[in-house]
N, C-alpha and C positions, 0 to 999 in steps of 0.2 A: 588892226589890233584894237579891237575894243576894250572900253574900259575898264569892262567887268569882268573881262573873260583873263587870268592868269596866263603870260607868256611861258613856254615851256621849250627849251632846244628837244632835237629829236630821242636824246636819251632819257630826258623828261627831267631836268633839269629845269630849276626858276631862271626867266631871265626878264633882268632889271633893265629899265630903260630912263639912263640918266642925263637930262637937258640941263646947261650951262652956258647961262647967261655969257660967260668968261670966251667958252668956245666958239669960233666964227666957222670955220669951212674945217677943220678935222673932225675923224670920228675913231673912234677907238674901241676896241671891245676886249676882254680878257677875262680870267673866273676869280672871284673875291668869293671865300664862306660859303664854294657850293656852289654860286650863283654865276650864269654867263651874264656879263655884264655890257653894255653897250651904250658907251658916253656919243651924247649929240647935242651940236649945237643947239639950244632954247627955239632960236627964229625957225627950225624945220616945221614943214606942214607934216599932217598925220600921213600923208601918201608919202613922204621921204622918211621919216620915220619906220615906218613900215618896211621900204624898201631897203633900207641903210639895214636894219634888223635883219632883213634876210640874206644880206651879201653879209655880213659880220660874222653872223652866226656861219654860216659855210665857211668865213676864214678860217674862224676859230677850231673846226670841224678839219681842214687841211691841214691847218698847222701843228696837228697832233696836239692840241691839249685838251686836257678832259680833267673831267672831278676823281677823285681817285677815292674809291670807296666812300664817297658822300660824308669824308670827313674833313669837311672842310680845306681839302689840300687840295693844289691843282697841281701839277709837273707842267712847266713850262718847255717844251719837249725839242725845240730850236731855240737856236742863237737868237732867230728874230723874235720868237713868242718873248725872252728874257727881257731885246732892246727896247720894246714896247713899252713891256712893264715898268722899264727902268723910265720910261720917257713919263708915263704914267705917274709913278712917285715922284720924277723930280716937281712936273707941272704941281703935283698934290701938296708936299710938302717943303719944296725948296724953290717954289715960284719960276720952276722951271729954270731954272739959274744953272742946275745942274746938265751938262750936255756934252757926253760920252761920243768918243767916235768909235767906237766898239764895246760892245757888251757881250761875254760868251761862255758858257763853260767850258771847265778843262779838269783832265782828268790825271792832274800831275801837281798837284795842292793839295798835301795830305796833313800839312802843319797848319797850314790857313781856310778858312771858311771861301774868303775872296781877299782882292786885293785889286786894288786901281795906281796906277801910273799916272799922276795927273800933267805930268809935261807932253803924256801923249794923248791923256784922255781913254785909255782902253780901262776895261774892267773885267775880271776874270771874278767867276764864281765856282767852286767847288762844283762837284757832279754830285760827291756825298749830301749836300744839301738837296738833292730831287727828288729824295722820299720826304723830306721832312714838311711840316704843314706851310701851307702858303704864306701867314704871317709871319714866320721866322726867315724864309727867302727874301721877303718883303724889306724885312729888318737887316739885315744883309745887304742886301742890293744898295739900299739906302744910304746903310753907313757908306759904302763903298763910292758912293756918288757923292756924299757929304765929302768926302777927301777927295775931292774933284775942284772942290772950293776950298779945302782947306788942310793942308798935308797930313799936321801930327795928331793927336789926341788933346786936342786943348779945350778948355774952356768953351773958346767960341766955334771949335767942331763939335763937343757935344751939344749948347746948343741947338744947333740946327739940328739933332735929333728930337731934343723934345715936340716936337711936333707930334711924331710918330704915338701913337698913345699906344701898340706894345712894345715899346722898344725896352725896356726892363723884363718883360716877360718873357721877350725873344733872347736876350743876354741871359736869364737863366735855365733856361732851356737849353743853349749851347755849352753855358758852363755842367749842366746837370750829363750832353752827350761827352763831351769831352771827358767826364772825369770817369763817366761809365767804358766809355773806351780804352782810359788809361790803365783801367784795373782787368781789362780784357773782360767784359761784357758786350754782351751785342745788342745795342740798343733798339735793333728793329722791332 
């Protein structure tokens, strides 16, 4: 991968290749804003690099997720594309504190976005959220893992969202489908 030359998945898609000092032997990859993303540890040489790049991208390629009309949204299309993610936000924003023994959609939460169980650790994500843009799943997934550390609505659960820098854009955006819903409009 030269320096000069812009990575591109086969649908022609940007992909980002981000080193971390933090990360030792995992690698992760998933779509942020479009872009297939591929977290690697800092210490790789450009030959693992490279390689790591081309096994990631063909996960991400089997795992059925893709950009969804280049707006910025991804559909995280399995249980495992979501676990990922979810493992991805907590590392990001909750210093990985956050650690789910399952993560998954379900398609029998018509009152709730998600919801988590924290005495068992699972988290259930709405299906209706897998047309919506990938930073309002994000936001979601989030909270949902926040209450992983800390049950109700408090003070020191919102905290741990301010991290999130859409996490107010994501809440009005849900409040904005929800009330279009409630008046029988179809947000799609």
């Amino acid at each position: 991968m030269a320096d000069d030359i812009p990575l591109r998945t086969e649908e022609g898609a940007p992909v980002l290749v981000r080193r971390s000092a933090r990360r030792r032997r995992t690698v992760a990859a998933f779509w942020e804003d479009g872009n297939a993303v591929v977290a690697i540890p800092a210490s790789f040489s450009k030959a693992q690099e490279r390689e790591w790049v081309r096994r990631m991208l063909a996960k991400l390629k089997t795992q059925g997720e893709r950009r969804a009309g280049g707006s910025g949204k991804r559909r995280p299309a399995t249980d495992e594309a979501l676990a990922q993610q979810a493992d991805y936000l907590s590392r990001t924003y909750l210093d990985g504190r956050a650690v789910p023994t399952s993560v998954r959609w379900v398609t029998n939460q018509n009152s709730r976005w998600g919801s988590a169980t924290p005495a068992d650790g699972t988290i259930r994500l709405s299906h209706k959220l897998q047309s919506m843009p990938q930073w309002v799943i994000d936001y979601v997934l989030l909270h949902e893992l926040a209450h992983l550390l800390v049950a109700g609505h408090t003070a020191d659960f919102w905290r741990l969202l301010e991290a999130y820098p859409q996490t107010q854009q994501a809440k009005g955006f849900l409040e904005g489908v929800a009330f279009a819903t409630s008046r029988g409009l179809n947000p799609e």
